[in-house]
C-alpha positions as CSV (number, residue, x, y, z in Angstrom):
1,X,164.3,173.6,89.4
2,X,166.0,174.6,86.7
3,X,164.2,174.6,83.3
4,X,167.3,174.0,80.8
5,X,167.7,170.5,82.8
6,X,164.5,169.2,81.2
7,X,163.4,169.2,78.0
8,X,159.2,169.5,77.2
9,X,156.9,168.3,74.4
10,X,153.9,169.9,74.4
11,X,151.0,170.3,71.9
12,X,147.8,171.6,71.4
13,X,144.3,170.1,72.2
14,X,141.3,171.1,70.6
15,X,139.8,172.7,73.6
16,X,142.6,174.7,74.1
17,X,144.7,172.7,77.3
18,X,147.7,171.9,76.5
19,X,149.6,168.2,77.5
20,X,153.4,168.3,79.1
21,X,155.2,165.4,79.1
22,X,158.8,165.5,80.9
23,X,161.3,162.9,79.0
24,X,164.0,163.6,81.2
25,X,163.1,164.9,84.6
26,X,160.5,163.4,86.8
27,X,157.1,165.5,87.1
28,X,157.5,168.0,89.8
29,X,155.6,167.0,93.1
30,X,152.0,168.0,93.7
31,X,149.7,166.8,96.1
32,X,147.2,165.1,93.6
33,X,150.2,162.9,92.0
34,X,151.3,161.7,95.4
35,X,148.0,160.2,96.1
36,X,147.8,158.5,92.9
37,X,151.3,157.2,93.5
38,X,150.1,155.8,96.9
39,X,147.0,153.7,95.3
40,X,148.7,152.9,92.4
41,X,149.5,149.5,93.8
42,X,146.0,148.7,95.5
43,X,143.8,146.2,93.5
44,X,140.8,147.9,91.7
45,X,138.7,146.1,94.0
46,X,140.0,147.4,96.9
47,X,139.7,151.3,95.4
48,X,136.2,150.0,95.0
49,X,134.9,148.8,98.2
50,X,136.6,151.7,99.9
51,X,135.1,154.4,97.9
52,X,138.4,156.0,96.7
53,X,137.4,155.6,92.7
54,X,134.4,157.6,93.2
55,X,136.5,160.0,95.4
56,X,139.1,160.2,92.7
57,X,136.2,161.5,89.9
58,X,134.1,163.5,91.7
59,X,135.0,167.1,92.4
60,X,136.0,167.4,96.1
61,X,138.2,169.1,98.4
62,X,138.6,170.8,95.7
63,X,140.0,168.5,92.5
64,X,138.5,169.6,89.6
65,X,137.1,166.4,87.2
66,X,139.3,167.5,84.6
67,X,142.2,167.6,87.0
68,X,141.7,163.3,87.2
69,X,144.4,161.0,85.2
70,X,143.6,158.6,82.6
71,X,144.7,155.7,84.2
72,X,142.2,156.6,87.5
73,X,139.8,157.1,84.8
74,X,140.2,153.5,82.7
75,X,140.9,151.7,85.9
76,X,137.0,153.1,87.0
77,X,136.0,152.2,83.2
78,X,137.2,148.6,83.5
79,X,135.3,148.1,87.1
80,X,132.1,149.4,86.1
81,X,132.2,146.6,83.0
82,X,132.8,144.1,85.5
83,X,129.5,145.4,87.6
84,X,127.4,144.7,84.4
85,X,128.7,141.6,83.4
86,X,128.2,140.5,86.9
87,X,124.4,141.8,87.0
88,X,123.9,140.5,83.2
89,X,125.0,136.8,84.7
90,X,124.0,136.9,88.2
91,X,120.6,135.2,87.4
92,X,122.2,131.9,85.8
93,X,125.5,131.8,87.5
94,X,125.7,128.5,89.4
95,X,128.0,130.6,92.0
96,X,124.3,132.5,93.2
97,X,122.7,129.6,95.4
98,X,119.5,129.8,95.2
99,X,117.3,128.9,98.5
100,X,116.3,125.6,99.3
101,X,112.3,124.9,99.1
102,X,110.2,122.9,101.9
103,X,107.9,120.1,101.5
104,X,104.7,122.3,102.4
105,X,106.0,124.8,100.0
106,X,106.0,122.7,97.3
107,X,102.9,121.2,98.8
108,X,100.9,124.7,98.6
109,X,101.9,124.9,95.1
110,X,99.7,122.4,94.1
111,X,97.2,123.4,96.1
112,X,96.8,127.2,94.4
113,X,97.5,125.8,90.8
114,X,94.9,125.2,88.2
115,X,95.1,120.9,88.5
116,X,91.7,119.9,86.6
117,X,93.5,118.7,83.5
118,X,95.3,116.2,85.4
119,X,92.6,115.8,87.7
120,X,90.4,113.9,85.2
121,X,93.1,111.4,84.4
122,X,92.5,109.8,88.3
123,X,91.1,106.6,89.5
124,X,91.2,107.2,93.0
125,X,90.4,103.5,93.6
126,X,90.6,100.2,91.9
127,X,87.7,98.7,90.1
128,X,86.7,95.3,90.9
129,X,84.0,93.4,89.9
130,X,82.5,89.7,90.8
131,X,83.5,87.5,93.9
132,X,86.7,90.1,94.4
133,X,84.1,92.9,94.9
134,X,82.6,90.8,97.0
135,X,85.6,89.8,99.3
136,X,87.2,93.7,99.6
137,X,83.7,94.3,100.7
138,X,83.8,92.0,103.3
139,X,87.2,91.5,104.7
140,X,89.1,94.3,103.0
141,X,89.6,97.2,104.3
142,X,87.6,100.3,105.2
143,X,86.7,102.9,102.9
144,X,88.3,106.1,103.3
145,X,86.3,108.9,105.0
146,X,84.2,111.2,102.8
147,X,86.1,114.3,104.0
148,X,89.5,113.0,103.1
149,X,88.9,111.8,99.5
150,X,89.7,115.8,98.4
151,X,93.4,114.9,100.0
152,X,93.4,111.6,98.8
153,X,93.0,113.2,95.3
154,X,95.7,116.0,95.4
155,X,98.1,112.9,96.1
156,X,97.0,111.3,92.9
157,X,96.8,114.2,90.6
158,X,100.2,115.6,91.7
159,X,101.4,112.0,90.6
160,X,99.7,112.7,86.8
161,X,101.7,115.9,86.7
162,X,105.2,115.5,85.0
163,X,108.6,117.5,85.7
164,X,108.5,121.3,84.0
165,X,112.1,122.6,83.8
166,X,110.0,126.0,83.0
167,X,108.2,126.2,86.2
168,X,110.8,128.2,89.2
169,X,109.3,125.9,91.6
170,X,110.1,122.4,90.2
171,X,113.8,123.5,89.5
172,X,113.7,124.6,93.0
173,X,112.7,121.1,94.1
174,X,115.4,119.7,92.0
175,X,117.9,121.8,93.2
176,X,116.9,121.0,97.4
177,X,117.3,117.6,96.4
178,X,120.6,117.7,95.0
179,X,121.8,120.1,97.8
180,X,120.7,117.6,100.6
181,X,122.0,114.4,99.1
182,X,125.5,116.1,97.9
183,X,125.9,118.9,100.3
184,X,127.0,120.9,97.9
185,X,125.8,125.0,98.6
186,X,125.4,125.8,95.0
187,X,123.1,125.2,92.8
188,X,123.7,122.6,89.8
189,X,122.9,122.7,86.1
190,X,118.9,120.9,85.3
191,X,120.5,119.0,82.8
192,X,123.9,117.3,82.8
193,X,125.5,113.6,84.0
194,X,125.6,115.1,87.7
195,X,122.0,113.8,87.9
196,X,123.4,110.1,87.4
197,X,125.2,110.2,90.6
198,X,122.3,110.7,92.7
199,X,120.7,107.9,91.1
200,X,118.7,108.6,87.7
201,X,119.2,106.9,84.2
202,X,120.1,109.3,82.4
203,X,121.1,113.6,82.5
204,X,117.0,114.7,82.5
205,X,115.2,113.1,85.7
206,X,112.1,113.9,83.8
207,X,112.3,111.1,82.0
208,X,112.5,108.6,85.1
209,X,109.3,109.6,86.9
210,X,107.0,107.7,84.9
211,X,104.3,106.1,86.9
212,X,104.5,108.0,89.8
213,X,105.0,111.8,88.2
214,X,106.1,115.1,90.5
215,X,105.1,113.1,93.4
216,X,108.0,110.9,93.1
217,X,109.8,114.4,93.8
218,X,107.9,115.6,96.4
219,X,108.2,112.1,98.5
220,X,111.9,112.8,97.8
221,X,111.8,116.3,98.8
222,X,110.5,114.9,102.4
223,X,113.0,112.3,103.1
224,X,115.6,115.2,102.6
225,X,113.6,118.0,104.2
226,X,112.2,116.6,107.1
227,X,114.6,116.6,110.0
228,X,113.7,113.2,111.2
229,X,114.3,111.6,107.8
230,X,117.4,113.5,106.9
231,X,120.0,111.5,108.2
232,X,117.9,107.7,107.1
233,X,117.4,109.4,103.5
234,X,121.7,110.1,103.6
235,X,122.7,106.4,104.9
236,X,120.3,104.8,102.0
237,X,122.2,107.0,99.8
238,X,125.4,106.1,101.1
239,X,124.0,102.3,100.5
240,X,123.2,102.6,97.0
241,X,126.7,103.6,96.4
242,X,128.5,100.5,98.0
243,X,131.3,99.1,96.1
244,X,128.7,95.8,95.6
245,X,125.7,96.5,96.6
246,X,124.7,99.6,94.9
247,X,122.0,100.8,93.2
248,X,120.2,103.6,91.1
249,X,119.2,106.2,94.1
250,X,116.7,108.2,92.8
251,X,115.0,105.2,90.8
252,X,114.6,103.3,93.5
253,X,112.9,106.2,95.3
254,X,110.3,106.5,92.4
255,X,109.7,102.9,92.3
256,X,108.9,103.3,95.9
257,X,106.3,105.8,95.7
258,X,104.7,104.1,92.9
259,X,104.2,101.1,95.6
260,X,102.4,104.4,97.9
261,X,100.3,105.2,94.8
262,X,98.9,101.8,94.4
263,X,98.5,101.0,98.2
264,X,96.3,104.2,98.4
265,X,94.0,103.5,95.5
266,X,94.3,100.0,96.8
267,X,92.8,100.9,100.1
268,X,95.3,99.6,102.0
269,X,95.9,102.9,104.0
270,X,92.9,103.9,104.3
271,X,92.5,102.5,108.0
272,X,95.5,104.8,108.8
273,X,94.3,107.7,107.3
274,X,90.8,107.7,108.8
275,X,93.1,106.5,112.6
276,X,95.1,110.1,111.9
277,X,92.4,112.1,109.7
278,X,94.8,113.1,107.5
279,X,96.4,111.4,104.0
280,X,99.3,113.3,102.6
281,X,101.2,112.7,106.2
282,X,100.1,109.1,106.1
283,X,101.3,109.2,102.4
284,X,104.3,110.0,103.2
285,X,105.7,107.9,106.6
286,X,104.5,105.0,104.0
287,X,106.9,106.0,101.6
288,X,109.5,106.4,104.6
289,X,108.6,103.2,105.6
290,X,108.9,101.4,102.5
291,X,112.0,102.7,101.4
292,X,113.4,102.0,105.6
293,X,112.2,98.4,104.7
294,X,114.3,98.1,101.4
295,X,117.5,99.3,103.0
296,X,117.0,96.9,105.5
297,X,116.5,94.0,103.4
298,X,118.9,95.7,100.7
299,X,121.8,95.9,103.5
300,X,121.0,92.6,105.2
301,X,120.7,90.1,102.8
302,X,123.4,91.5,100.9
303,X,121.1,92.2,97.7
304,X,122.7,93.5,94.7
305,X,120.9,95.2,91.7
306,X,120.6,92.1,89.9
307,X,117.9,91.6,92.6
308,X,116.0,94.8,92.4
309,X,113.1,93.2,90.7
310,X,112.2,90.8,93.2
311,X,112.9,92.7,95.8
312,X,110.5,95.0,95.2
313,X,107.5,92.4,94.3
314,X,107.9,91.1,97.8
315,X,108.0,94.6,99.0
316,X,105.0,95.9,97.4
317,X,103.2,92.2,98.5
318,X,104.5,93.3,102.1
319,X,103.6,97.0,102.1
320,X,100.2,96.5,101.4
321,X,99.4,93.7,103.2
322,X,101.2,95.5,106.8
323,X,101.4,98.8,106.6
324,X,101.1,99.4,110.0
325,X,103.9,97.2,110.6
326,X,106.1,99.2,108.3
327,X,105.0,102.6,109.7
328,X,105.9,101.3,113.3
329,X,108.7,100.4,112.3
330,X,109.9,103.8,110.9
331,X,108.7,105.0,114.3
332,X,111.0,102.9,116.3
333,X,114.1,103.4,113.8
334,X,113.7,107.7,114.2
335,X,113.2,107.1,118.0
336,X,116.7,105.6,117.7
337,X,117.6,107.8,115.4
338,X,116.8,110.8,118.0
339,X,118.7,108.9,120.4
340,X,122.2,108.5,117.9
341,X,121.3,104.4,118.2
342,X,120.4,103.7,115.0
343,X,122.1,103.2,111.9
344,X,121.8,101.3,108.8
345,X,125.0,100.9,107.5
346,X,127.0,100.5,110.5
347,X,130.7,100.0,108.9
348,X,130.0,99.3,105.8
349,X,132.5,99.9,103.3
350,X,131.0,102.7,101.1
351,X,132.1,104.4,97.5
352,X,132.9,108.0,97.7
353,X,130.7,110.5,95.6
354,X,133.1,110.0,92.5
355,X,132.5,106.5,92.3
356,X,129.8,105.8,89.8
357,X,127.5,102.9,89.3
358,X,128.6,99.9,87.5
359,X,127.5,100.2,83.6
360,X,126.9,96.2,82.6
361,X,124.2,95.7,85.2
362,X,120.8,96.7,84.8
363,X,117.7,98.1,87.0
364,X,114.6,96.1,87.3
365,X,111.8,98.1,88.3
366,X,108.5,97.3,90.1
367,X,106.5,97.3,87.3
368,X,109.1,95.7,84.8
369,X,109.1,92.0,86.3
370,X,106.6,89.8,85.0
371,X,105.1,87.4,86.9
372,X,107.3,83.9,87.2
373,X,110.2,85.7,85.7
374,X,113.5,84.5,86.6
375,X,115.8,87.4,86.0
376,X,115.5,90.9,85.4
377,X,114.8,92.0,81.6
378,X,115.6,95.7,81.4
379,X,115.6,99.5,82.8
380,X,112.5,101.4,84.0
């Protein structure tokens, strides 16, 4: 090539090397340029994944580091600043699912965790005194077996302890329940309006749980969890989202297992428990049951939320007084269930998961209706 064709600016470094630049001819070829020239229109990523950045700055076959251009040197600048935002974030990025939690997890929690505080705040039956002593004593029902009042007691003390946003495991329950109900794969903020659409008042569930504490959770946690109650715990969530007859999810749920809570001090599954020789189980297909039993009443008679009140009186009234009843019940619909015969909703006309629940109508919970009332007074 002939020199007087091209004209060069060059200038001194301080170490000594000295920079060419050509601003008329193009750079003569060399082996090294021609490979850059080749990757120059491959996505960083790509250089990345295949290992050609690290190849590029490392001293092989023998390129010499100082040898390497700036641009191969930003571009490997720029993609190691994406790696440490990436790690900084990872942790609360909603786009890292985190894994889903069992029932018996969560169960074994509470069973390694210090409890006694909450322990103390128990009545593991109801007091009575006079001639309704005297009438449990003689027609009611048994007492519950010495060796299953330990059980009996987890149940109540898990419902004395309230929702910590602090504590890994009860965001993890949170976030199962979401994930099962929604289908979603990714995990969803522990605060925010999202929590409305599965059925609470407001964008903390902590604050709905009264009565009935993390239990109210962990009876959720087992419709969603448990195989044979997946698919009933989805059709009553599809039902409380019905263009008429919808209602608060989630609220309904708790409500429910406060109904559990009082049947068990009340004694009234006690004949089941001793039958199986275990409580928490019995606990549970109770809660099942119950909430089977208001989706079937919900669904048939056409009840709407201005009803919710009632509703539940004369399910509680129900629940205790057959539990049995209910519990076979539950056995027959999952039978059918296992069989693809059962269904609750059948072809009812259903909202999608953007519709939300209707604003001017209130929820009237178990323990909100006094008695003779005629009408529902206000929220849980």
């Amino acid at each position: 090539m002939n020199e007087n064709s091209c004209s060069f600016h060059e200038k001194e470094l301080r170490d000594g090397q000295v920079e060419s630049v050509c601003a008329v001819c193009p750079p003569p070829y060399d082996k090294e340029n021609s490979v850059l020239q080749a990757f120059r229109g491959i996505p960083i990523s790509e250089l990345k994944n295949h290992g050609i950045l690290q190849a590029l700055t490392a001293e092989a076959n023998g390129w010499e580091p100082g040898a390497v251009s700036v641009e191969v040197l930003r571009a490997q600048e720029e993609w190691e600043a994406v790696d440490n935002i990436r790690t900084e974030t990872g942790q609360a990025s909603s786009d890292q699912p985190g894994q889903l939690i069992s029932f018996n997890e969560a169960l074994q929690h509470f069973q390694t965790v210090d409890l006694s505080s909450f322990k103390k705040r128990i009545q593991p039956t109801i007091r009575r005194t006079g001639l309704a002593a005297l009438r449990h004593c003689l027609f009611g029902p048994p007492k519950l077996h010495q060796g299953l009042r330990e059980e009996r007691d987890l149940v109540l003390t898990i419902a004395q302890c309230g929702l910590d946003n602090q504590d890994p495991m009860h965001g993890r329950v949170l976030q199962t329940i979401y994930k099962k109900l929604t289908g979603s794969k990714f995990d969803c903020a522990l605060y925010g309006d999202h929590w409305e659409d599965l059925g609470f008042q407001g964008a903390n569930p902590a604050t709905d749980l009264r009565g009935a504490g993390f239990l109210a959770l962990l009876h959720l946690l087992y419709l969603v969890m448990d195989s044979k109650t997946l698919l009933m715990a989805q059709e009553i969530f599809r039902l409380s989202r019905h263009h008429i007859q919808q209602f608060p999810f989630c609220l309904m749920s708790v409500n429910i297992t406060r109904i559990a809570i009082q049947a068990l001090r009340e004694e009234c599954l006690s004949r089941e428990c001793n039958r199986q020789q275990k409580v928490i189980p019995v606990v549970n297909s109770f809660y099942a049951a119950t909430f089977l039993r208001l989706a079937h009443v919900w669904r048939t008679q056409q009840k709407t939320i201005a009803d919710s009140g009632f509703v539940l009186k004369d399910l509680e009234v129900l629940a205790k007084k057959s539990p049995r009843r209910l519990l076979k019940t539950l056995e027959i619909y999952l039978a059918g269930v296992s069989k693809g015969q059962a269904s609750l909703l059948g072809t009812q006309k259903c909202c999608g998961p953007q519709a939300s629940h209707s604003r001017d109508l209130t929820f009237t919970g178990v323990c909100d209706l006094p008695p003779h009332s005629s009408k529902g007074t206000r929220l849980i």
